[in-house]
Kinemage of the C-alpha trace (Angstrom):
@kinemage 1
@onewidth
@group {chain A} dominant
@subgroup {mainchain}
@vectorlist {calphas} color= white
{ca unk a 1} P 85.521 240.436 200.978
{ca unk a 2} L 83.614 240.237 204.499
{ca unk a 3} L 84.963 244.440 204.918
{ca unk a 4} L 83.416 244.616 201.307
{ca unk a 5} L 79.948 243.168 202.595
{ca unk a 6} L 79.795 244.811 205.815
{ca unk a 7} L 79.375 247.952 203.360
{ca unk a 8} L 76.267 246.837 201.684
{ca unk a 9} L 74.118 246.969 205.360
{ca unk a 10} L 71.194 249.534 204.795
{ca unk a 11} L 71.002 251.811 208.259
{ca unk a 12} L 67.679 251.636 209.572
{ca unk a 13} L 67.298 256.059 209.395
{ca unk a 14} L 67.001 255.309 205.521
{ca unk a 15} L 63.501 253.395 206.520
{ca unk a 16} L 63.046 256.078 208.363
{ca unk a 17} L 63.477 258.800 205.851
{ca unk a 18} L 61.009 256.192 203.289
{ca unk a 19} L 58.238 256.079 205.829
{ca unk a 20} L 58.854 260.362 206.612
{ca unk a 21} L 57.587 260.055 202.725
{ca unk a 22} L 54.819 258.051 202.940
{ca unk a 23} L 52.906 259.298 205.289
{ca unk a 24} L 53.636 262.543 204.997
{ca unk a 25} L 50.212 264.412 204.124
{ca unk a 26} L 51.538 266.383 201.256
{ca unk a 27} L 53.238 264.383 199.879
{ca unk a 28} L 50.816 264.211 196.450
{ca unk a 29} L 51.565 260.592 195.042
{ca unk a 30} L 50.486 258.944 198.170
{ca unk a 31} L 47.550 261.095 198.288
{ca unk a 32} L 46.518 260.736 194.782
{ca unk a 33} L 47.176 256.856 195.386
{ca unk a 34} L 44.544 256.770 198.417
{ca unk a 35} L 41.603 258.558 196.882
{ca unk a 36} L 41.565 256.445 193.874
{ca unk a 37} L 41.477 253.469 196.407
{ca unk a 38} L 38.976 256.090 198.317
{ca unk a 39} L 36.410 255.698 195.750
{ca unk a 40} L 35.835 252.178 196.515
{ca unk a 41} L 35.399 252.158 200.145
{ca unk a 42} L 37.629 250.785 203.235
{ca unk a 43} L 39.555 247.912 202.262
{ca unk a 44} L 37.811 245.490 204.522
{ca unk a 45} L 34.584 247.128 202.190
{ca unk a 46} L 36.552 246.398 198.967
{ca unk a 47} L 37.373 242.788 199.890
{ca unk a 48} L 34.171 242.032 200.766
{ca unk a 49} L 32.831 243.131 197.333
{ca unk a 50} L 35.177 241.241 195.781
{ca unk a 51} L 34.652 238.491 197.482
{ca unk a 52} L 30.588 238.319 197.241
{ca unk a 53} L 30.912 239.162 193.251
{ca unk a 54} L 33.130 236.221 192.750
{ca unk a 55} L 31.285 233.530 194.187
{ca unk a 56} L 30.341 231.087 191.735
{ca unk a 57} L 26.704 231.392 192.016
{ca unk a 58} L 26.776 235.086 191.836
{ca unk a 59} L 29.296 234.404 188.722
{ca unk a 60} L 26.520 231.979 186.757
{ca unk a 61} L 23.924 234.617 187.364
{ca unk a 62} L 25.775 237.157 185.791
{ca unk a 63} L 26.931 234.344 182.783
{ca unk a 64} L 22.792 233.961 182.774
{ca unk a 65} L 21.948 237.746 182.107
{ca unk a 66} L 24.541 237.960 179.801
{ca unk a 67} L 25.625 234.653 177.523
{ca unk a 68} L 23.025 232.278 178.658
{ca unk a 69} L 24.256 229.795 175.722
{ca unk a 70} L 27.101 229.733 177.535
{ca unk a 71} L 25.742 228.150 180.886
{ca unk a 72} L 24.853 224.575 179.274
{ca unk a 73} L 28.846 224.756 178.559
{ca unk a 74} L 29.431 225.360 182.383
{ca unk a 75} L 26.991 222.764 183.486
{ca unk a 76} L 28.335 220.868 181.279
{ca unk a 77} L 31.910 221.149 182.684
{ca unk a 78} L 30.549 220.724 186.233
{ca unk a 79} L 28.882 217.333 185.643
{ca unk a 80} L 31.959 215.841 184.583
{ca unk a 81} L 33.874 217.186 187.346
{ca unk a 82} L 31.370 215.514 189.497
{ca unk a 83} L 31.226 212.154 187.146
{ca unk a 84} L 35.208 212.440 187.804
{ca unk a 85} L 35.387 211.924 183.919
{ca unk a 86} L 38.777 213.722 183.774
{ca unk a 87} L 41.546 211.454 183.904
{ca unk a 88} L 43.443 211.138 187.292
{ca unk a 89} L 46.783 211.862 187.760
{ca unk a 90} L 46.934 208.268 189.028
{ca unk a 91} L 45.751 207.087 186.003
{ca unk a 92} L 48.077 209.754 183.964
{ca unk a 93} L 51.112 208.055 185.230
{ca unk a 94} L 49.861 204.565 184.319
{ca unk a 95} L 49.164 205.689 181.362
{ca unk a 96} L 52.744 207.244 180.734
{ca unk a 97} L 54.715 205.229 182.946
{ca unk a 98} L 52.826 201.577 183.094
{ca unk a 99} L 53.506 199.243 186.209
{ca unk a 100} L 56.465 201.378 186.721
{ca unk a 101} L 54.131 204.412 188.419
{ca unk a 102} L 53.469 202.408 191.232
{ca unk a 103} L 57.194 202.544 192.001
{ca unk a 104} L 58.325 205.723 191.096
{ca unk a 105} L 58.842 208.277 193.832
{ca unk a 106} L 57.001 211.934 193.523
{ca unk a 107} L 57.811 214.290 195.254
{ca unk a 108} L 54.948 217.009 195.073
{ca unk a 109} L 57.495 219.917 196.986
{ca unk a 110} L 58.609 220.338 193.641
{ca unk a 111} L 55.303 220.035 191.243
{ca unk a 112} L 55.530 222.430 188.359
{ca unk a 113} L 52.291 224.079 187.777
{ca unk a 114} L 51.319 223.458 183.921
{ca unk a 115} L 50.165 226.782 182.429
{ca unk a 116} L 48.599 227.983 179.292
{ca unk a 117} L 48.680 231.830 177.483
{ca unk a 118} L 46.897 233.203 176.185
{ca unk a 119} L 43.010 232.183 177.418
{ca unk a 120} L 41.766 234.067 174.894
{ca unk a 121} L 37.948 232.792 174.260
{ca unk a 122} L 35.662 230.460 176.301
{ca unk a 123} L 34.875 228.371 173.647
{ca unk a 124} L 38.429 227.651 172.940
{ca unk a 125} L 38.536 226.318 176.669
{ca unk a 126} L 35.387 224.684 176.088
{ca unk a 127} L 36.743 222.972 173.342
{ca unk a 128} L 39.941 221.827 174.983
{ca unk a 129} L 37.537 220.578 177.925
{ca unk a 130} L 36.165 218.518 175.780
{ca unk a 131} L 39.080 217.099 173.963
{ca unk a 132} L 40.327 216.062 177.579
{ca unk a 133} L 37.806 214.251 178.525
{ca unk a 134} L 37.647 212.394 174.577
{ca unk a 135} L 41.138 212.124 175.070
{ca unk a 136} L 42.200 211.606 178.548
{ca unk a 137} L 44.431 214.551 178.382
{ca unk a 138} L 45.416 217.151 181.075
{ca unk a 139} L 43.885 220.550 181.492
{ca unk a 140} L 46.161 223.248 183.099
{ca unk a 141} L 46.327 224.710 186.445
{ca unk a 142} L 46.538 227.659 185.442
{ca unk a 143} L 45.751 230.338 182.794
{ca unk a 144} L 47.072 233.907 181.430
{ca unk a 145} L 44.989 235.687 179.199
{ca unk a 146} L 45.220 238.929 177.175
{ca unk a 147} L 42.115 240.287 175.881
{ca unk a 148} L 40.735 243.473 176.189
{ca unk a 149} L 39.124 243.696 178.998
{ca unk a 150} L 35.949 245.784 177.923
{ca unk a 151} L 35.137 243.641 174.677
{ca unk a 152} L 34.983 240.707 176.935
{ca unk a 153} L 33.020 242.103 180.368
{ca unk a 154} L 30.300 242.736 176.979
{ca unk a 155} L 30.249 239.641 175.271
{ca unk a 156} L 30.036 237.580 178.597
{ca unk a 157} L 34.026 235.675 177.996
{ca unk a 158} L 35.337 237.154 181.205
{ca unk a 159} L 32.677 236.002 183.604
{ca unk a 160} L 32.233 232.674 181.942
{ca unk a 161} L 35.896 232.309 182.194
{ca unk a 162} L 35.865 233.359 185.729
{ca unk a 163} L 33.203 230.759 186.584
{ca unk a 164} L 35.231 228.041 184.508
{ca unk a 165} L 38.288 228.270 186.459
{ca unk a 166} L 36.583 227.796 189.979
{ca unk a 167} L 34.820 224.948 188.487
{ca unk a 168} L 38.141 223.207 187.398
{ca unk a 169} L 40.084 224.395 190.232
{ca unk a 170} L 42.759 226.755 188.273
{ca unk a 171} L 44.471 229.807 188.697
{ca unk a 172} L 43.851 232.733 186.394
{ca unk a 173} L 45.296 236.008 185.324
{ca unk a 174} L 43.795 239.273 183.371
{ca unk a 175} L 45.974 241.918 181.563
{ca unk a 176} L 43.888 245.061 182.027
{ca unk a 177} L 43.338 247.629 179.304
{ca unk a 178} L 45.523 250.357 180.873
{ca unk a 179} L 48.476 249.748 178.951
{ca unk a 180} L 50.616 251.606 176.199
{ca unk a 181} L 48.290 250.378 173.407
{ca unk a 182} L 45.596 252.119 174.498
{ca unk a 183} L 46.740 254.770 173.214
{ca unk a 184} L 48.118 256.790 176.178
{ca unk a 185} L 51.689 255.376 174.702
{ca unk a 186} L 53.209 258.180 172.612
{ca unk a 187} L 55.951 255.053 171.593
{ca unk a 188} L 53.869 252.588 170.497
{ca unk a 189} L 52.058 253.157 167.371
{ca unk a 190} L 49.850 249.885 167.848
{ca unk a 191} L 50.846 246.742 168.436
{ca unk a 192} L 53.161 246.467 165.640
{ca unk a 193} L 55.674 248.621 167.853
{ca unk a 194} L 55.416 246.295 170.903
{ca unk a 195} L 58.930 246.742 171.300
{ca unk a 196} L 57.778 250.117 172.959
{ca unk a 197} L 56.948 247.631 175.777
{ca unk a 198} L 60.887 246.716 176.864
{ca unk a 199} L 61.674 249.942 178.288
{ca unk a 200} L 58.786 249.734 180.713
{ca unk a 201} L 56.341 252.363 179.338
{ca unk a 202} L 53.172 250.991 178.854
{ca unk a 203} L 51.400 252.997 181.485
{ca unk a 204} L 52.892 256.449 181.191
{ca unk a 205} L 52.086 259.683 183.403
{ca unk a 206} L 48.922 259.098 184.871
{ca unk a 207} L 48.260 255.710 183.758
{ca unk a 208} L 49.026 254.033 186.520
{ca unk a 209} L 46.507 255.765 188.401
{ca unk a 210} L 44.330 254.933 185.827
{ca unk a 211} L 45.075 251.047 186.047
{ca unk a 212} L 44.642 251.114 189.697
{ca unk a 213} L 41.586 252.288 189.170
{ca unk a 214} L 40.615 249.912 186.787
{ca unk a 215} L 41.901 246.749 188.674
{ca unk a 216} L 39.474 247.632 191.775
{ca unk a 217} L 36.553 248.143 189.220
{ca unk a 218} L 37.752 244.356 188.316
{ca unk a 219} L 38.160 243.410 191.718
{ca unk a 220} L 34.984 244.886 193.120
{ca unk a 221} L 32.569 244.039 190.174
{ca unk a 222} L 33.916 240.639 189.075
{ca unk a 223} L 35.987 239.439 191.907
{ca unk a 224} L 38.998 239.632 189.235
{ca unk a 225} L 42.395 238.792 192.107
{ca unk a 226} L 44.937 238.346 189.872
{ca unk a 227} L 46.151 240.361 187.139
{ca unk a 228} L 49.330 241.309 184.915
{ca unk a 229} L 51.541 244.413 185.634
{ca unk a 230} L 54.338 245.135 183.051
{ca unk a 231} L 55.119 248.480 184.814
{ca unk a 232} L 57.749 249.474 187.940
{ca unk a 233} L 55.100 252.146 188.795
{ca unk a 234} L 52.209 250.094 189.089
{ca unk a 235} L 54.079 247.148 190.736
{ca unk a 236} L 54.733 249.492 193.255
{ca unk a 237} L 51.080 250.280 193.745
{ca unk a 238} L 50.068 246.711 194.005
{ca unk a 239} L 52.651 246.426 196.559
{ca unk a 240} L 51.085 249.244 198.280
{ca unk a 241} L 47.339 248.470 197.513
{ca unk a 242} L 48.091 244.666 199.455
{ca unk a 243} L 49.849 246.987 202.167
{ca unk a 244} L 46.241 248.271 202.876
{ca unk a 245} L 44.675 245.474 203.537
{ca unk a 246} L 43.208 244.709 200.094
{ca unk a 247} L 43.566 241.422 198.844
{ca unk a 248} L 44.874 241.575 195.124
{ca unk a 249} L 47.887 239.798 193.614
{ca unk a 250} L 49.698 240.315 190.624
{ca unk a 251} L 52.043 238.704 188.105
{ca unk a 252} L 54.786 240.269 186.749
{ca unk a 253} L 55.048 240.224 182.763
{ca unk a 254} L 57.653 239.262 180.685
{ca unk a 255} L 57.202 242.649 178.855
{ca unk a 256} L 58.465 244.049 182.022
{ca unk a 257} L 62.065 241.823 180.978
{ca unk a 258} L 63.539 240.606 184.282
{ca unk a 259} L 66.207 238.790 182.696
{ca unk a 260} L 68.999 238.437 185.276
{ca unk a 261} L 69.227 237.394 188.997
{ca unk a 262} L 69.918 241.476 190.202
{ca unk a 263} L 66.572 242.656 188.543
{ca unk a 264} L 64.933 240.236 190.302
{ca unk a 265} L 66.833 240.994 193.902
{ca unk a 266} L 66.014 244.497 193.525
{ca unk a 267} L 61.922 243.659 192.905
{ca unk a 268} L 62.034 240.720 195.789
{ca unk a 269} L 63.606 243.761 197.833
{ca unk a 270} L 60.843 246.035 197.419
{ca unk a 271} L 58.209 243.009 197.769
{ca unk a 272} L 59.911 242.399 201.372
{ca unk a 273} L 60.029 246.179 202.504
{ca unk a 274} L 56.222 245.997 201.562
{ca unk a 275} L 55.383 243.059 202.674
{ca unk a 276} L 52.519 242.096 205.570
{ca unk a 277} L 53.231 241.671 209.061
{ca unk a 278} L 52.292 237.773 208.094
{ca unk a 279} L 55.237 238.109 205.221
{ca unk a 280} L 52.917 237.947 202.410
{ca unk a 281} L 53.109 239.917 199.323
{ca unk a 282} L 51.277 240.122 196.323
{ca unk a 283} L 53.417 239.325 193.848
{ca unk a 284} L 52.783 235.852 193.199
{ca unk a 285} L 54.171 235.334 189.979
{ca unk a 286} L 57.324 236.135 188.467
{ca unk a 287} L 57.385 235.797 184.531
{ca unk a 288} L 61.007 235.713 183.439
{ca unk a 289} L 62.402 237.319 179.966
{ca unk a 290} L 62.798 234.512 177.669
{ca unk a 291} L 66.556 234.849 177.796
{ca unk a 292} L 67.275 233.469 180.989
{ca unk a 293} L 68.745 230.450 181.787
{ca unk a 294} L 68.265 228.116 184.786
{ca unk a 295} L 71.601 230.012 187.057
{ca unk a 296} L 69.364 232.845 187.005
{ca unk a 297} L 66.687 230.668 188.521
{ca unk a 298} L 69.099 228.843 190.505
{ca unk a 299} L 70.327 232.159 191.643
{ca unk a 300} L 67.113 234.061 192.508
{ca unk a 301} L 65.633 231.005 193.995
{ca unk a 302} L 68.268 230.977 196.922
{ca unk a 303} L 67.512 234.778 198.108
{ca unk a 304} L 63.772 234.115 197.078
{ca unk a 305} L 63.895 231.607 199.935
{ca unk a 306} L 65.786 233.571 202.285
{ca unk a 307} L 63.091 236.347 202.207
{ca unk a 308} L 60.703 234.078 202.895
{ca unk a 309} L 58.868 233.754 199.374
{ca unk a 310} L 59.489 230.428 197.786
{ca unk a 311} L 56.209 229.345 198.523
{ca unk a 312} L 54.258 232.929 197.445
{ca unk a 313} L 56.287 233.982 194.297
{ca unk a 314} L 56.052 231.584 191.377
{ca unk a 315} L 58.602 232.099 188.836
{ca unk a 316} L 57.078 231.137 185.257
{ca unk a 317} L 59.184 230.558 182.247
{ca unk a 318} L 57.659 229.894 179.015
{ca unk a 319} L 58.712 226.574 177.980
{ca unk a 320} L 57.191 227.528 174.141
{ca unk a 321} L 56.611 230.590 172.671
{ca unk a 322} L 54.173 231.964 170.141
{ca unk a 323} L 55.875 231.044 166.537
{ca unk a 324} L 55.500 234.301 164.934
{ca unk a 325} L 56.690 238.397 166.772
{ca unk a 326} L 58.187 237.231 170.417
{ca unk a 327} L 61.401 235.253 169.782
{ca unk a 328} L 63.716 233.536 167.105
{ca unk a 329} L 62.549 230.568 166.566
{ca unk a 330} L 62.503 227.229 166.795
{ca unk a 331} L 61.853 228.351 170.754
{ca unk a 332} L 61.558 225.009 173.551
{ca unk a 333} L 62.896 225.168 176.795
{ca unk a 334} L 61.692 221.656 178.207
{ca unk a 335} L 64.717 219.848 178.314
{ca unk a 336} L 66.459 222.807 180.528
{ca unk a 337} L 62.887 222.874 182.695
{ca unk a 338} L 63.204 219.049 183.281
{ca unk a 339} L 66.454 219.682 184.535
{ca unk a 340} L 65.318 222.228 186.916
{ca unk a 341} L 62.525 220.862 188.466
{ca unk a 342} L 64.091 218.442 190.712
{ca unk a 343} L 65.528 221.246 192.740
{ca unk a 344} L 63.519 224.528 192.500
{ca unk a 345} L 60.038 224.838 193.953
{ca unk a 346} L 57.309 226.633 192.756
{ca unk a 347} L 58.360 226.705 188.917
{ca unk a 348} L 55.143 227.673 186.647
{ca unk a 349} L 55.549 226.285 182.865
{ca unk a 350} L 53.976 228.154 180.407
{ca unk a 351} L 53.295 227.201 176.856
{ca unk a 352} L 52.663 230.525 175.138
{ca unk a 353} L 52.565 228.417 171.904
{ca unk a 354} L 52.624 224.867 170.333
{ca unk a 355} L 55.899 222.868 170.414
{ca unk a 356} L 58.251 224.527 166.986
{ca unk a 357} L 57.822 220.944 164.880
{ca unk a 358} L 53.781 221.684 164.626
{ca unk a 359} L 53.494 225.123 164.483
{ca unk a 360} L 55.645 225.230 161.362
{ca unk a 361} L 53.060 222.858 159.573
{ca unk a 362} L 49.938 225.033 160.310
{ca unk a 363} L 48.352 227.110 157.821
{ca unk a 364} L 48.549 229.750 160.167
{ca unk a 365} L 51.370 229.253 162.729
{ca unk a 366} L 50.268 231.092 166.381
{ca unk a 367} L 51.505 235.323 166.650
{ca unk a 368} L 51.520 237.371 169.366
{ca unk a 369} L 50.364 240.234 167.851
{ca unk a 370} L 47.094 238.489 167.663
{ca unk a 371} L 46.207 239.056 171.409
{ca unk a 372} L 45.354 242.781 170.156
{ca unk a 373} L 42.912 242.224 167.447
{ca unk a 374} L 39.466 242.775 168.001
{ca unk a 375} L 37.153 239.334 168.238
{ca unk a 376} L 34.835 240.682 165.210
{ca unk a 377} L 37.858 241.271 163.114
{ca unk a 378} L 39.184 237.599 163.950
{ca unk a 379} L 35.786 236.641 162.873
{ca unk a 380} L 35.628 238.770 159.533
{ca unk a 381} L 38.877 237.739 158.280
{ca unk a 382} L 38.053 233.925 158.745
{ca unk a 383} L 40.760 233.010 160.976
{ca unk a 384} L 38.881 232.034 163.705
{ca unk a 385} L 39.762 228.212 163.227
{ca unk a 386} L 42.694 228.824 163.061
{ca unk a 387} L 43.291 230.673 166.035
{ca unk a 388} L 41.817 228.162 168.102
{ca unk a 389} L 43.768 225.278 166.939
{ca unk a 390} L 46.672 227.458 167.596
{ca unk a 391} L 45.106 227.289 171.164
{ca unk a 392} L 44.783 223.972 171.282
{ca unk a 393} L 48.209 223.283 170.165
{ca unk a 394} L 49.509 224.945 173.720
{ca unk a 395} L 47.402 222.895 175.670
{ca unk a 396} L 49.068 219.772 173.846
{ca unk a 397} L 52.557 221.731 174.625
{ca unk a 398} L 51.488 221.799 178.057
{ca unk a 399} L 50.892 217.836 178.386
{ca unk a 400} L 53.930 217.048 176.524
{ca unk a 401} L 55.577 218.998 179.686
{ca unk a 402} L 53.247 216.919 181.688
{ca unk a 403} L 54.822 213.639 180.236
{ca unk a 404} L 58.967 214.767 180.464
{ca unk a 405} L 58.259 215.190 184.061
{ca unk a 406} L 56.157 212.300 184.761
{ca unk a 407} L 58.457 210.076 182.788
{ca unk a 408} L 61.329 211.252 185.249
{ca unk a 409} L 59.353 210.947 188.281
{ca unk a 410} L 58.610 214.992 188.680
{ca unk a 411} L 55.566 216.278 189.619
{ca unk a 412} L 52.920 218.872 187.860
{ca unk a 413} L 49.628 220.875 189.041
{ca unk a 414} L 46.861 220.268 186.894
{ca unk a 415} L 43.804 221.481 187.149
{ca unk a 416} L 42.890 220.356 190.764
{ca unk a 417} L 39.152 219.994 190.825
{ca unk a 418} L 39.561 218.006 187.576
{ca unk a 419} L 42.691 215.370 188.003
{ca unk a 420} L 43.854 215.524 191.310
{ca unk a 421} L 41.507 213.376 192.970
């Protein structure tokens, strides 16, 4: 076995040959890669931008010109941060655990970050805001959302949003327009052929270029850091945008279907060979297919270590999924994530939908394929409501996860600014 592995060693003239490619001047990729960065100055000029565009003040002003309704919201949210009216996770475990809290070990090396998808709306998070407070309930630390990114730069949702999660002290992702269902897809006829997705062509030809472009208008204009990437091409060019200097970060989707412990070797791989001279990379989160199990976690997590990324790359596995167009349901994976937690770090839990007992009692169970409609459609065909109590249904997912943990002495990330105090 040992003559078998001596095989596998890479001989340094193949990075040689890789960086003859790179920086060769003709070679057109690379070149068509760097004027689309080009465009938006040095990266030490597009950092800065991004930088002074997402500071919270310059955030409100821009929630003022556009949705000014929406700033009593945001003051709203930041005088009960201050008022500390969220419940603490002190007080959470009390309140799950009793007397008992005060002796149960917790061992925060191994917190699981509670996450929500999709973020479609402010006033959905608004609403669940408010419900936490009412009901001393948890809001997550962090959020995935998957609205067109156009509609809501015009209707003020993405800045609000923006400001909302430096507020609370969360985490957020965007999913950029620059996908197959823009059109640019010749597979996907709309989103009723999302299975188009799987094979990995949602940004065909010159898409990619296209949603590199788009990311640093995002970046620049709205300090936008982290976003989804469903594509090998464009991973690559986030890998080699970071390599600049510029300091994005991605996700990776779980339309892009990493679904064993070799997919995820070979992306980790590339992640390393483009990695900073400080070992950072920008892929910070890994979103597993659903139809993985905790080995492949198990598995991944020991090379994910060895390359020096266990505490940069968060793997996130939907605990619950949305009830209609994703997976065969009834879909909960808390029980295996329970089990997992003790003894994998940096685990992200994402409730995509409500657990499978209370979606199946709503009017109008949760579907994926509503992440494409258009907000004045949603409006029109009066299901509104209902989409936001679909909403709020993952966010109750998400503190049920909360409560497994807690009740065997495991740790979660919250939202920081809000509960951990």
């Amino acid at each position: 076995m040992e003559n078998l592995r001596k095989l596998l060693a890479i001989p340094t003239d193949r990075l040689d040959k890789i960086n003859a490619v790179l920086l060769d001047p003709e070679t057109r990729v690379v070149n068509e890669f760097l004027d689309v960065v080009a465009r938006y100055g040095t990266p030490e000029e597009i950092n800065r931008k991004a930088v002074e565009a997402g500071q919270l003040d310059n955030l409100l002003a821009r929630v003022k010109a556009v949705r000014p309704d929406y700033l009593e919201d945001l003051d709203w949210l930041m005088q009960q941060r201050e008022k500390k009216a969220f419940i603490s996770i002190e007080d959470y475990r009390w309140k799950v655990l009793g007397a008992n809290a005060e002796k149960m070990p917790f061992n925060d090396d191994f917190a699981v970050t509670l996450e929500v998808s999709a973020t479609q709306y402010f006033p959905w998070f608004m609403k669940a805001a408010r419900n936490a407070v009412q009901d001393g309930a948890l809001m997550p630390g962090r959020y995935i959302k998957v609205r067109k990114m156009k509609e809501q730069e015009a209707d003020g949702d993405l800045v609000a949003l923006a400001a909302a999660m430096q507020i609370i002290g969360a985490s957020y992702v965007e999913t950029l327009d620059t996908k197959g269902t823009d059109g640019s897809n010749v597979h996907l006829g709309g989103p009723e052929t999302i299975t188009g997705y799987f094979g990995g062509v949602g940004q065909p030809n010159d898409h990619a270029l296209m949603w590199l472009d788009e990311y640093l208008y995002y970046y620049t204009t709205y300090g936008v850091r982290q976003v989804l990437n469903v594509n090998a091409g464009t991973i690559l060019l986030g890998f080699l945008l970071h390599r600049l200097g510029i300091d994005i970060e991605f996700k990776i989707s779980v339309f892009f279907g990493s679904d064993n412990p070799y997919h995820a070797l070979w992306i980790l791989i590339g992640a390393k060979l483009l990695s900073r001279d400080d070992g950072t990379t920008p892929l910070i989160g890994f979103n597993w297919s659903n139809s993985v199990n905790n080995q492949t976690m198990e598995l991944t997590a020991q090379f994910r270590r060895a390359l020096g990324f266990e505490d940069i790359v968060r793997f996130e596995h939907h605990i619950t999924e949305t009830w209609k167009s994703i997976v065969r349901q009834p879909y909960n994976r808390r029980d295996e994530l329970v089990e997992i937690a003790d003894h994998v770090a940096n685990i992200s839990a994402k409730h995509e939908g409500g657990d499978p007992e209370i979606e199946q009692t709503r009017n109008r169970p949760s579907d994926i394929l509503d992440y494409f409609r258009d907000l004045q459609e949603i409006v029109d065909s009066g299901d509104w409501e209902n989409m936001q109590l679909n909403f709020l249904d993952k966010i109750d997912a998400c503190n049920k996860t909360a409560r497994a943990l807690t009740e065997k002495g495991l740790s979660f990330v919250a939202a920081r600014h809000l509960h951990h105090i």
